[in-house]
N, C-alpha and C positions, 0 to 999 in steps of 0.2 A: 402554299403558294398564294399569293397577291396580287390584285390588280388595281393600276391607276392611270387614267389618262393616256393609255396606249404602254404603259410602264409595267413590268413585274417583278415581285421579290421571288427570292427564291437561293437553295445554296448557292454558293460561288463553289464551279466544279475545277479539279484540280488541272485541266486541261486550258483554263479559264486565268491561271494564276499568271499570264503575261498581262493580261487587262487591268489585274490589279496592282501589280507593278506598274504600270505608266498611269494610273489615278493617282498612287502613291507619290507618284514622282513628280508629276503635275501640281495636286495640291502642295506639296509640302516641298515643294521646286527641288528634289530632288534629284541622283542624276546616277540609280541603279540602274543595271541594264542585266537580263538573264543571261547571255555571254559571257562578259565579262564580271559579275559581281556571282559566281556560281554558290559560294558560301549562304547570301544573303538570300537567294532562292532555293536552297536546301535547305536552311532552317525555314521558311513561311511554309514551303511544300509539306515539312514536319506537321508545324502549326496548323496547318490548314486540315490538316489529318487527324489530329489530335482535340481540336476546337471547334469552334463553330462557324465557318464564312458566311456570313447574309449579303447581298446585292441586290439592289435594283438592276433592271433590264429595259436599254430602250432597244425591243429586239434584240440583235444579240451582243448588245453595247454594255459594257458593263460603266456603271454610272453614279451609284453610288456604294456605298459597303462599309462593314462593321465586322471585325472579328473578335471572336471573346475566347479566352484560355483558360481549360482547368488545372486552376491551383489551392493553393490548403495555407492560412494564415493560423498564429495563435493570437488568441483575442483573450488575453487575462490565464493564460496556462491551460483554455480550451481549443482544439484543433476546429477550425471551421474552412470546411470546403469553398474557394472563394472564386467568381468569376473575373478572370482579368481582362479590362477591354483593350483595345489596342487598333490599327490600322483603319481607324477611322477618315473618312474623306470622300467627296459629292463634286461632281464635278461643276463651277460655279454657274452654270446656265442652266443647271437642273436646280440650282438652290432656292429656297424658301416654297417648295410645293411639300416639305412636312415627309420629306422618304427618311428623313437621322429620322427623327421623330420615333416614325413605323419600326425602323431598325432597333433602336432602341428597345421598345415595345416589346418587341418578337422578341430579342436576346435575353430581356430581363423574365421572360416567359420560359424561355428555353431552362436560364440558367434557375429559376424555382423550380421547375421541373426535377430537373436535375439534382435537387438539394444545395445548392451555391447560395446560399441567403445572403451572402456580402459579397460586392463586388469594390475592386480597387482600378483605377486608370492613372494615369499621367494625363494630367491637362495641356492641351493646345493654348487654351481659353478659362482660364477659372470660374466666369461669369457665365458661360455658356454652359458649363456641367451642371455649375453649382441648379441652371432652370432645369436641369437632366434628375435632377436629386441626389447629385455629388457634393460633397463638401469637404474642404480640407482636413485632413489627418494626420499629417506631420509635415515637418522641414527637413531642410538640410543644411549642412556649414559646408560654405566653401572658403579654401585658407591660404595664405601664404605665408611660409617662414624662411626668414635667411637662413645662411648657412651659420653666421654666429648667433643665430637664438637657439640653435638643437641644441635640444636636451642633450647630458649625459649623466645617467645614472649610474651611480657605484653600485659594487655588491648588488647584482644580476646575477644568480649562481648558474642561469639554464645558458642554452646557446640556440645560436641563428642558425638553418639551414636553407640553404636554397633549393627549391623544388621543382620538380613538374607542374603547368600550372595546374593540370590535372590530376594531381596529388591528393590517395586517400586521406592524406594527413588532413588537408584541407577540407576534404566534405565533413570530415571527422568534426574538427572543431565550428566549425559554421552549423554541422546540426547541433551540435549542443546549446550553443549560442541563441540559438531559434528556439528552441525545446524553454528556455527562460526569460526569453525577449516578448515582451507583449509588441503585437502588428506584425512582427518581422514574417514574411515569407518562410513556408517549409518546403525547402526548398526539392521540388522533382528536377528530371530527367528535363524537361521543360525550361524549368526555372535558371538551373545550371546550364545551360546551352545557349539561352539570351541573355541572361546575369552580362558576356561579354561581347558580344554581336553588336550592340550600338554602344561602344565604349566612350566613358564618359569626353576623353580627351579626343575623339576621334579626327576629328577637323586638324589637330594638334600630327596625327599620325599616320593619314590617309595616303601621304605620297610620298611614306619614309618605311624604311624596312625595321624600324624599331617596336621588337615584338614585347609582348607581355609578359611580366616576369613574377614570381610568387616564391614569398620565404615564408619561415614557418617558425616560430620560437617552442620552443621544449623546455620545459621544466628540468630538474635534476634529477629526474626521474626518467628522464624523456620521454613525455607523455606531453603531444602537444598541446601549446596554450594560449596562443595566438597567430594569424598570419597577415600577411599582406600582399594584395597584388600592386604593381608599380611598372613603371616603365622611366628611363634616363634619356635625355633627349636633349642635345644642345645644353649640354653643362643646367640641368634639371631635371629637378628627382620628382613623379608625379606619380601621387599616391593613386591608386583609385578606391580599394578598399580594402579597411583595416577590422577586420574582428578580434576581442581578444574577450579572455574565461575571467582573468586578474588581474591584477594588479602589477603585479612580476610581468606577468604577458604586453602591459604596455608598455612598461620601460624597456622591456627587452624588446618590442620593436620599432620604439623611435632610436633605442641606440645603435640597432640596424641603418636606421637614415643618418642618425650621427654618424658613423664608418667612415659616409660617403664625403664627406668635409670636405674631401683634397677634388671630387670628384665634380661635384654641384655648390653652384649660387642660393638655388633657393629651392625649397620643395611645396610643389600646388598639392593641395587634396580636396577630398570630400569626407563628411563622416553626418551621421543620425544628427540630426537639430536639435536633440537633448544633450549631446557631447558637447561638455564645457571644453574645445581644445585650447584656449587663450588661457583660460584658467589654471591648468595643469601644466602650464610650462613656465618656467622660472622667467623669463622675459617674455607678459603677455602681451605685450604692444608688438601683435603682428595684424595681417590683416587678413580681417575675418566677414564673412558675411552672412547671413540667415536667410533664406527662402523658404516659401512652400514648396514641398517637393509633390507629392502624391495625393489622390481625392479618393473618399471612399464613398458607398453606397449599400444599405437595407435594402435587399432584394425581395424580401419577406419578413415584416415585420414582425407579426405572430413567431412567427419558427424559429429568425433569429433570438427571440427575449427567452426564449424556452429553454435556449442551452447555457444563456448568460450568467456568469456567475456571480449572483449578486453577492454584497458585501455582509449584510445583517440578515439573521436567520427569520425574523420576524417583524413584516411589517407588511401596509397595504395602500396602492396609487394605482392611478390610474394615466393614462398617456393619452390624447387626444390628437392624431396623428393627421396629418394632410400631406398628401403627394398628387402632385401636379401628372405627375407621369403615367401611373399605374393605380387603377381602382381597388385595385384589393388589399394596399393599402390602408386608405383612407378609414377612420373608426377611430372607435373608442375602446384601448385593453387595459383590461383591469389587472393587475400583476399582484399574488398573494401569494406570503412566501409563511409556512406556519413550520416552525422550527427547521428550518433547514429546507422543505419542500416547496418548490416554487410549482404555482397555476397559473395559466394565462387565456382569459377569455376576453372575447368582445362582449360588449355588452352597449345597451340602448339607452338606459337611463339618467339621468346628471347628476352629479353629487361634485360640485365646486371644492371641497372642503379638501380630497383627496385627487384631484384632477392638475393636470400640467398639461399645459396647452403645445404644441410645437411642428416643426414641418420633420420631413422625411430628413432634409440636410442638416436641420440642428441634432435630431434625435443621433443622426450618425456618431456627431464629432463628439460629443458627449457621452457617450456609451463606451466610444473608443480613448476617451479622456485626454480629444486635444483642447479640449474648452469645457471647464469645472461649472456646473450648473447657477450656480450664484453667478459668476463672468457672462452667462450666456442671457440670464432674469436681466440683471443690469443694461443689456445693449438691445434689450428688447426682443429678443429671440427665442423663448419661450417666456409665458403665464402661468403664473400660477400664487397660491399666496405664503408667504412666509415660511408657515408652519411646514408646508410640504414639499417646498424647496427646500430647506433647513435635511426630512427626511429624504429626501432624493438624492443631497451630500453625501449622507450617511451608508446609502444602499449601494453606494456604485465604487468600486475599486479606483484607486487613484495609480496611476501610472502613466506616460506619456509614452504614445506609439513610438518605435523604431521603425523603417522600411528602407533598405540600403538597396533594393534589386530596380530591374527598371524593365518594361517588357513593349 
């Protein structure tokens, strides 16, 4: 517990969970209510059980607050326990006395504790994390297609079915999916429970009784191999998310959207920012757009490099780290990897020759390979000379994040 100026930290107790619904609802001009939105206060109630709630206190006012959730990413085919932040908000006549700040602080402490060395949010603000030691990790496309640009592939030999959204088919092929996806969420009990809680159309669906629908493709084996969540609304078909294993598994679920012809104008989606969808369809002139979607975060810098798996079995650098947030951070690690076996110490000395200069937010985006080390030397965002950016190419797995989840 903390004190400031007549103010205290402390958990946010689950008796407490109306106070942080009306801060929610306040900053983020929301318009929850515990009555009526029972759902939205049964899953935080969860949350709040399962994570970590911090608050300020002016007496017994709840004033500011931060919750972080434990969840599990793959970061290059390694599982890494990750902290997700979420229900951030200060109410504006408490702002700039530095209580996010503390919040921050305390959570990114909780969550090393804990073992969580990377954490992921969703930005309010991109500028304001990015001072936090967040930085962007992936995008997302969002799309529109007529109804005469759907595809229709021949010779599909599997079939559609329509599911439960809660169909093990489903968990089925989404953890596989994870299990080969570098970034993507592994997905818990958690993960799946808010995955649809703020769904992406919602504004689109909130005072319409049109529920959430999910098919599933099967091979000829019937062994599922791709699915889709979707909702139809006023003659349109809206994707929300599509995973599939193949190739087969995509044409067999855009010609599921094909079907709907007679049904829908146009169909809206979403999919991962490395998904060429324009590309893949016979008539690419639709309309497409790219965003940053999600921000990550080195919770520990040390513990994270330790499980990371570098690319070459044999080589030696150093990282020169600065985080504005958290001091333990801040150093110089030497990372030596002799056939296969990585070490990672601090160390005090200088040696320019093998050294890369950078902050907490480039090291992120970089390691998780939304920004290739030579792009990041060029715009001025890390230091270092030639030879050993040339080796830091070399050492780091090339892939671009996936994260389709939202918390």
């Amino acid at each position: 517990m903390s004190q400031r100026k007549g103010l205290v930290m402390r958990e946010i107790r689950m008796e407490e969970m109306s106070q942080s619904i009306d801060l929610l609802n306040y900053v983020f001009q929301m318009s929850m209510s515990i009555k009526r939105d029972r759902r939205f206060v049964s899953e935080k109630s969860r949350q709040f059980n399962e994570g970590h709630a911090l608050g300020w206190f002016d007496g017994g006012q709840l004033v500011s607050q931060i919750l972080s959730l434990p969840f599990q990413v793959n970061v290059y085919g390694v599982p890494y326990e990750m902290g997700g932040i979420t229900a951030i908000g200060t109410y504006p006549e408490y702002s700039k006395q530095g209580l996010m700040d503390t919040l921050i602080k305390e959570t990114l402490k909780i969550m090393r504790d804990e073992g969580r060395y990377i954490s992921y949010l969703f930005p309010f603000s991109i500028p304001y994390y990015r001072k936090k030691g967040w930085e962007i990790m992936c995008d997302i496309v969002e799309f529109q297609v007529k109804d005469t640009q759907f595809p229709n592939y021949k010779e599909v030999p599997g079939k559609i079915r329509r599911v439960n959204t809660k169909s093990e088919h489903l968990i089925s092929v989404y953890d596989r999916f994870a299990e080969r996806t570098h970034g993507a969420m592994i997905r818990n009990t958690i993960a799946w429970n808010e995955k649809f809680h703020e769904d992406y159309w919602e504004e689109k669906f909130v005072d319409s009784d049109v529920e959430l629908q999910a098919a599933v493709y099967y091979d000829e084996d019937d062994v599922p191999q791709a699915y889709m969540y979707y909702r139809i609304m006023e003659e349109n078909f809206y994707i929300d998310e599509v995973v599939y294993l193949t190739e087969e598994g995509r044409k067999g679920i855009w010609n599921f959207v094909s079907a709907h012809t007679s049904m829908v104008y146009n169909a809206y989606g979403k999919m991962q920012g490395n998904e060429p969808v324009a590309f893949l369809l016979e008539d690419s002139e639709i309309i497409q757009e790219v965003s940053p979607y999600f921000m990550a975060r080195i919770v520990d810098v040390e513990k994270f490099l330790e499980r990371y798996p570098f690319d070459e079995p044999n080589f030696l650098i150093r990282f020169v780290v600065t985080d504005r947030v958290v001091e333990w951070n801040n150093g110089t690690y030497e990372i030596q990897s002799v056939d296969g076996k990585v070490t990672i110490k601090k160390v005090e000395d200088v040696n320019e020759e093998i050294t890369v200069h950078l902050s907490i937010q480039t090291l992120v985006t970089m390691l998780l390979g939304y920004k290739r080390p030579k792009y990041l030397e060029k715009i001025e965002r890390l230091q270092g000379n030639d030879k050993i950016i040339t080796v830091l190419e070399d050492i780091l797995p090339v892939g671009i994040p996936t994260f389709i989840d939202y918390f």
